[in-house]
C-alpha positions in Angstrom: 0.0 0.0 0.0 3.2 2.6 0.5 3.6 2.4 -3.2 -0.1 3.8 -3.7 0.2 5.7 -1.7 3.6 7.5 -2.8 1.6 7.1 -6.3 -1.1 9.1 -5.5 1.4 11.7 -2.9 2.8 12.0 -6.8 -0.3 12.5 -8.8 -1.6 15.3 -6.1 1.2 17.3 -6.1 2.2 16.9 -10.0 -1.3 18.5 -10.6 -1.4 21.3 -7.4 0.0 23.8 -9.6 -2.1 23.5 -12.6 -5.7 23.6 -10.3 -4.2 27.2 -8.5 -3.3 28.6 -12.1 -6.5 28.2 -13.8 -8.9 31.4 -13.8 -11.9 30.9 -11.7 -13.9 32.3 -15.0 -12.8 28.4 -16.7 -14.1 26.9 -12.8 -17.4 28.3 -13.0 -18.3 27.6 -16.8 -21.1 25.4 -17.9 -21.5 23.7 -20.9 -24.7 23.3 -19.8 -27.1 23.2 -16.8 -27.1 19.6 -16.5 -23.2 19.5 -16.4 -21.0 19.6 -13.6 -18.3 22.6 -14.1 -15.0 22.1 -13.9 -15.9 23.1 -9.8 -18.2 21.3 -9.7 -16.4 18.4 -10.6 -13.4 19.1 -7.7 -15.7 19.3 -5.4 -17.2 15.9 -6.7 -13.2 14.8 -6.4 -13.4 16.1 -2.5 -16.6 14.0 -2.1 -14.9 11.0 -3.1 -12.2 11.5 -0.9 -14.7 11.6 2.3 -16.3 8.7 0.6 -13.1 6.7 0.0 -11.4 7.5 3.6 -14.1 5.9 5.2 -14.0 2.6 2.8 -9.9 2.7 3.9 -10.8 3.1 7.4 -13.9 1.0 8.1 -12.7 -2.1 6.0 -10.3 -2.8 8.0 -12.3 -3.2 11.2 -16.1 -4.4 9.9 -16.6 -7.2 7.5 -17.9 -5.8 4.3 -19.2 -2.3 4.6 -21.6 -0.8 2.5 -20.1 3.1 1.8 -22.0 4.3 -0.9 -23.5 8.0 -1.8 -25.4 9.6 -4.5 -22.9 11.8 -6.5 -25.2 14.5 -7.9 -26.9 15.3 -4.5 -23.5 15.9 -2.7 -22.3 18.2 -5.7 -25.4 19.6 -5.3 -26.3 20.0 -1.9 -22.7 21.2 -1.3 -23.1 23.7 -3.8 -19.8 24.1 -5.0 -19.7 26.3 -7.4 -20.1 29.0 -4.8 -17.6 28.0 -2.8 -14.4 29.3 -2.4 -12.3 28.2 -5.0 -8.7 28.3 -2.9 -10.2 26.7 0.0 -11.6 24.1 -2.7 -8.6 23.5 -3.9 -7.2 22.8 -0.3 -9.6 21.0 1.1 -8.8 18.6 -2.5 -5.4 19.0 -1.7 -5.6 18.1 1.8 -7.9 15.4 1.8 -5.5 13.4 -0.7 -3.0 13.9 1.5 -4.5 12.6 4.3 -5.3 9.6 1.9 -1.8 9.1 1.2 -1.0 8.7 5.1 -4.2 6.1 5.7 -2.9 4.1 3.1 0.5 4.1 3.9 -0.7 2.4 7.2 -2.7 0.2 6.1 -1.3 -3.2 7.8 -0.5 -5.9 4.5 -3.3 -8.3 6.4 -6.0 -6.0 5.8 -5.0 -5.1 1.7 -7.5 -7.6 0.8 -10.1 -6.5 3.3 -13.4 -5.8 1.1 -15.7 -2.9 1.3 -18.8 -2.6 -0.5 -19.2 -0.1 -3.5 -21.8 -1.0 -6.4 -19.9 -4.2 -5.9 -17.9 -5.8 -3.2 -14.3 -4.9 -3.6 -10.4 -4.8 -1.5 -8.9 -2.1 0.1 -6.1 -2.6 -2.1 -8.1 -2.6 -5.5 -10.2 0.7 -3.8 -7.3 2.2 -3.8 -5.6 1.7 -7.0 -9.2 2.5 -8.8 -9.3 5.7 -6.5 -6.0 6.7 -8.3 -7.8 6.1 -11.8 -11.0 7.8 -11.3 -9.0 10.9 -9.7 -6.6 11.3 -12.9 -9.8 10.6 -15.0 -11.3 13.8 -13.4 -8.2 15.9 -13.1 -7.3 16.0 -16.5 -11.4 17.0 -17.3 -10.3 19.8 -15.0 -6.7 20.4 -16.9 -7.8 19.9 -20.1 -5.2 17.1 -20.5 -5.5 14.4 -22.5 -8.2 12.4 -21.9 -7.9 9.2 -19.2 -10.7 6.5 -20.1 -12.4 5.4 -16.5 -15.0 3.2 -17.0 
């Protein structure tokens, strides 16, 4: 799990930069209403973060958790295109790195420790697919090229 999480320590701070250089003005654009912004979608990135902390956390002491949550309502409800777009982009910052350090301690007897998503899967495979989904969505945010997640 150290090298996940020195992979993801990697990704975060490769991509800090970029996120504080953009304009807010390229932030708060919609292509349409029924579109998350490029806001919108960090703050969905911080929502997965919560999300994901708990699965790394709770795995390892209950059998099988079910973490789920409803993606739209939390962009929603948290309504983050008004908030503040450098706390945003701390509390994204932040949060990853506070990722990094649960998963650097998480013991090698509990890698394969399931939590329940849409289907039941490790800590370990969690993790890595946490990685994937987060480059997926920072390089919407970048306008990089384009990284497929399913």
């Amino acid at each position: 799990m150290k090298t996940i999480a020195a992979e993801l320590n990697n990704v975060i701070d490769k991509h800090l930069s970029g996120l504080q250089a953009m304009p807010e003005s390229k932030y708060t654009y919609k292509h349409s209403p029924r579109k998350w912004s490029k806001k919108e979608i960090l703050g969905h990135l911080v929502d997965s973060a919560q999300n994901n902390i708990r699965r790394f956390i709770v795995a390892q002491y209950e059998d099988r958790p079910r973490i789920v949550y409803n993606q739209d309502d939390w962009v929603s409800i948290t309504n983050y295109q008004e908030y503040s777009l450098p706390d945003l982009i701390s509390l994204w910052y932040l949060l990853n790195k506070h990722i990094c350090h649960v998963l650097r301690y998480v013991p090698e007897n509990s890698e394969n420790r399931e939590s329940e998503t849409s289907d039941l899967h490790s800590i370990r495979w969690l993790a890595q697919d946490y990685i994937r989904h987060l480059l997926h969505h920072l390089h919407q945010v970048l306008e990089l090229e384009p990284v497929v997640y399913p």
